[in-house]
Every structure is written in C-alpha cells, then in structure tokens.
N, C-alpha and C positions, 0 to 999 in steps of 0.2 A: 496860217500864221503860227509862228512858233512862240508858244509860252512858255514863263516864266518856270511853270513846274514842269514841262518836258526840256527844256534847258537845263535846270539841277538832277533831272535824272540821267540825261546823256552824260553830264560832269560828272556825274556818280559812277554810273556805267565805265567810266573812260579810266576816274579812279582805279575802280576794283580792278582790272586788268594790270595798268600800269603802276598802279601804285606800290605793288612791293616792288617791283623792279629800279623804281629811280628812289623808293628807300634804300636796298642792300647798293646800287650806285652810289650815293650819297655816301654810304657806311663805308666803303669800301674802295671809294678813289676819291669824292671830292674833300670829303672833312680831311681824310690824311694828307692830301695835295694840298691843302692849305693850310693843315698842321706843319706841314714841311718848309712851305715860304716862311711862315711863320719863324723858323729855326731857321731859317736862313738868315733872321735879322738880329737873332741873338748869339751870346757866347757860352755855348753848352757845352759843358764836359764830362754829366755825369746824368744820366736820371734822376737819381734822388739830389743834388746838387739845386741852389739857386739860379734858376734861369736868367739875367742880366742882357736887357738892351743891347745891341752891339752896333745899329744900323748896317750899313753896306760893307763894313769892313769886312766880311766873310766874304764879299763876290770878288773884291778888291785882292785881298788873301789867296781867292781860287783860282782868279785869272791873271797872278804871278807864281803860280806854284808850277813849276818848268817838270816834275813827275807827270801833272795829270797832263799836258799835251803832251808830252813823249809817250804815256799811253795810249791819249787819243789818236796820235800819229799812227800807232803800232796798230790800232782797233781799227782807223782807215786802211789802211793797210790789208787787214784783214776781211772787210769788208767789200773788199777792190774783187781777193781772191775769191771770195766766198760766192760773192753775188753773182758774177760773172758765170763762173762753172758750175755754179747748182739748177740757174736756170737753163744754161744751154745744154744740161746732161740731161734734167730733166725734162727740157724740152722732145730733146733725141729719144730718151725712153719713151716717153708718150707716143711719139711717130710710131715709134716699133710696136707699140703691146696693139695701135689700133690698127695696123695694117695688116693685121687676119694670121699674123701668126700661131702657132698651135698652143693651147693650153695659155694665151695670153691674161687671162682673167686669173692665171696659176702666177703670172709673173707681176701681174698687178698689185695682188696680195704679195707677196713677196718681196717688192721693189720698196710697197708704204710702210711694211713691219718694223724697219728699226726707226721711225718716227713714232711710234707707241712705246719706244724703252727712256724711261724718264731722263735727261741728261746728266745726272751725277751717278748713277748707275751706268750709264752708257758709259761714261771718262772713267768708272774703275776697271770695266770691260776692258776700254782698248788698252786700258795704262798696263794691263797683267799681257796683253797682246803686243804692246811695244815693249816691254821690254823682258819678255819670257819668250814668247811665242816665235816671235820673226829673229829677235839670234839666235836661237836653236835651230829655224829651216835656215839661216844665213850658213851657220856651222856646216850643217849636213851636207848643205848642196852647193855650197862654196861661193856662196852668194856674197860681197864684200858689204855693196849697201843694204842687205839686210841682218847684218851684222852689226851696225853700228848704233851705239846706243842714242837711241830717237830724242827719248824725254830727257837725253842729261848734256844736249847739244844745243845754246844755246839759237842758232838758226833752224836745225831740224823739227826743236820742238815748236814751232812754230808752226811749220809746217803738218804735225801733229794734229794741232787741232784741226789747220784746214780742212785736213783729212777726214777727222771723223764729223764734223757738222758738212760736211756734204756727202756724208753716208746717212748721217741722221737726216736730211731735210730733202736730198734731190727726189726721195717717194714721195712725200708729200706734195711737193708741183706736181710732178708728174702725174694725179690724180686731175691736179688743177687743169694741166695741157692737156689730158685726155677729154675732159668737159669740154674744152672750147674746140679741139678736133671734132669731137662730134656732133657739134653746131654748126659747122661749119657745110654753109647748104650744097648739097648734093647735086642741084641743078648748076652751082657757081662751076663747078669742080669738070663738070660734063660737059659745057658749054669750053670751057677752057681747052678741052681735049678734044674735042670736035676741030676749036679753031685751029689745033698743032701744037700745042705746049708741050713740050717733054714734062719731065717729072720735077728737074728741078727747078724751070717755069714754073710749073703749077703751085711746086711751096715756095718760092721766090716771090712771086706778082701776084697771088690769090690766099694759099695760105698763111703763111705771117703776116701779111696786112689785116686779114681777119681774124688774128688770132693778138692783137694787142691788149685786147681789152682782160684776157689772161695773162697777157705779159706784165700789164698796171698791177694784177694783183699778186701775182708770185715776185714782181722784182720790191713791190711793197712790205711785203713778210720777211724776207730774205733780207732786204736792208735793215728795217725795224730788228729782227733778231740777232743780227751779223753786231750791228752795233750794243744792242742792251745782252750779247753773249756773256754768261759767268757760271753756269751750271759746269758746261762742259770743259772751263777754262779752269776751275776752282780742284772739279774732281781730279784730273788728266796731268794739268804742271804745277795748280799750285800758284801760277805767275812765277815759276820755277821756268829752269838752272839763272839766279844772282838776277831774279826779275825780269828777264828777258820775253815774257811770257803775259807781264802783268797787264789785261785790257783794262779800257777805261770804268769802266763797271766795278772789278776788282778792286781798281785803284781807288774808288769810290765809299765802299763798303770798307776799308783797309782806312781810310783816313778817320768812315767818323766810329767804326766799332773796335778796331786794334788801337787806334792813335786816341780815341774817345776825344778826336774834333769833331762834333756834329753840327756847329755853325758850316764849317768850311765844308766837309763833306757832304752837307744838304746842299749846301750853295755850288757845286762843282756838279751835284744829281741833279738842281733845276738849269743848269748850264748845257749838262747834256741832252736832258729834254728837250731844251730850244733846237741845240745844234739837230739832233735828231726829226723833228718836226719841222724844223726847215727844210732839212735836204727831202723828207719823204713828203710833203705836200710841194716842194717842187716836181718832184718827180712826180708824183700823177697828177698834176696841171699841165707838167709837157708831155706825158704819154696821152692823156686824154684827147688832145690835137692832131696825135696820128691816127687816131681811129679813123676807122671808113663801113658804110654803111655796103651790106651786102647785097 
C-alpha cells in the first residue's frame, strides 16, 4: 500500500527532474504567450508609453489589413514551393547516400552542413553569391539567366529564397529519411523480391508506405518553418525590390517594431499562430491514417 510519505517523495522525485524544465518552459513561452494576448487587447505604441485597453479592435484592425494576407498569400505560396521540393529532394538523397554507394557517410556529412550555417548568415552568403558570383560566371560563359540580377527582380527574388531554404533544410530530412530507410524491415523488402517486385514496386507498395511516419515529421518542420520563415527572408531581400519579397513574418515584426503598432502586430502574430497550428495538426491527423504496420 502506498503511503502518504512515499507519495511526496515520488512528487519530489518527479519535481527535481522536471522541475527546471517546465520552469525555463514557463519563462520562456508560456508567460510571454500570454504576455502577448495580453497586447493583443490593448493599444500599445511605445514601451515606456501608457498601455490603454483597446479590447478586440486590434484583431478587427488585423483581419482588415489587406498587406498582412497579401503576405500571407505570398508565404503560401512559398510554402507550396518549399515543402514540396525539400521533402521529395530529400527524400531522393536519402535513397542514394543508403543504397551502398561509395563514401556515402562522406556525402551525409556534407548534404546536412549547410543546415548548421545560422540563417542570417546563410542570406548574406548567398545574397554576395546572387549578385557578385553568378553574373560574373553568367558574363564569362555567356550564360543569359545567370546574368540577371536575382535580388533586384521582383519575381526572381522570390525565387531566391526558394532557393536557398531548400539548400538549407533538404540535409536536414535527409537525415530524417535515412532513419526511417533503415527501419525499414529487411525481411519486408526480401519477401517483396522473392514474390517479383521490381525496384520501383518495391519503393512504390513497401517503401513509402512504411516510410510515412518520416514523411509526418519532415512535411511537419518544413511547413512549421516555410511558414514562420524571416531569418533567411530579412538577411537575403530585405522583403525587397518595392516589398515583393515581404513574408507574413516580416510583415509581422515590420508592423509592430517599425510602425510601433504592437496591439495589431501581436494580434496578426496570434492570427498566424492559429492559421499555422491548424494546417499543421491537420496535417498529422491525416498522415497519421496512412500509416501501415509492417
């Protein structure tokens, strides 16, 4: 029978481990997330300034402000690009580094490296690379579109960024797709080639069915980051040439620390929190369905 003082000391126990952790939690997402609704229901313009009541009119404000969906439009958009091709590149590399090619563990390491280059660092990198680097080999070798200036077109740069967050991120899955390749039980895989599967049988009707459960968590990060992108978006355009460039993020930070609206600008950040947390808990509620037991 469990007593009363071995009860407080499991609670004790249970403390010391978890206890700093859901302190710096607390310190660190919940008080400011609720410091922020907070500011969502007043009219803030200033730090040292008197904070004043404002109730809903900041969401009211945020969900007429025709900039922040024309960014969000633009961040779907981007989104669309991003997610798509970082997973299916990085899906592809993962096939390749485990199918026993030479030195694969060399192209491993190599494929995740620019996922460790922080993203505002990354976007001065390529921003010296789009517009130094590639119209001088455009020059040379008489390349027309590598000649043209990337960052100062307002459709190119766009493209731009595509560019470089799915050089930063397709390593990263690819880490991910290589774990769930290798999970992938050896007897399923044998049994399939026995009964006649060619190869693209066998990744067709065996391997990507058993490989969802990495597909829930890379198409998760990829969305979640596609859409809260501003690192790479801030260093690289700017939301440059004449805004063209500007994501929902930017547009975000731009309202309430350039414009010093911080009612509307918080209230347009918990807007996109929702919008974000909807689409990505639907999405692993319906990938979760296509799982299959191996």
């Amino acid at each position: 029978m469990i007593t009363e003082k071995s009860r407080l000391k499991s609670l004790g126990n249970q403390l010391f481990f978890t206890g700093p952790t859901i302190i710096f939690f607390a310190l660190a997402v919940l008080i400011p997330f609720a410091y922020g609704l907070y500011l969502t229901l007043t009219d803030m313009t200033s730090p040292i300034n008197p904070i004043k009541f404002s109730g809903f009119g900041n969401y009211k404000t945020a969900f007429m402000d025709t900039a922040f969906w024309e960014s969000m439009w633009l961040t779907v958009e981007f989104v669309v690009a991003t997610v798509l091709i970082i997973n299916i590149l990085g899906f592809i590399l993962a096939f390749l580094v485990t199918s026993g090619v030479r030195m694969q563990n060399f192209f491993r390491t190599s494929l995740f490296t620019p996922n460790l280059i922080g993203g505002l660092i990354l976007g001065y990198i390529w921003q010296f690379i789009f517009v130094q680097t590639l119209p001088s080999i455009g020059d040379k070798l008489g390349i027309e579109w590598l000649r043209l200036g990337w960052l100062g077109d307002e459709h190119l740069a766009f493209w731009a960024i595509v560019i470089v967050t799915i050089w930063q991120s397709a390593g990263y899955m690819m880490i991910i797709f290589v774990a769930g390749l290798i999970n992938v039980p050896k007897d399923v895989m044998e049994a399939s080639t026995i009964d006649g599967a060619n190869a693209w049988q066998r990744l067709r009707n065996v391997t990507l069915p058993l490989m969802v459960p990495s597909f829930v968590v890379t198409v998760f990060l990829t969305l979640k980051n596609a859409f809260m992108v501003y690192d790479v978006n801030y260093s690289l355009t700017a939301g440059g040439p004449y805004g063209s460039t500007t994501m929902v993020s930017m547009h975000v930070v731009q309202k309430a620390f350039s414009e010093n609206i911080y009612g509307v600008g918080q209230a347009e950040a918990i807007m996109l929190f929702v919008i974000v947390a909807v689409i990505t808990g639907l999405q692993v509620y319906f990938s979760k369905k296509m799982e299959v037991a191996a």
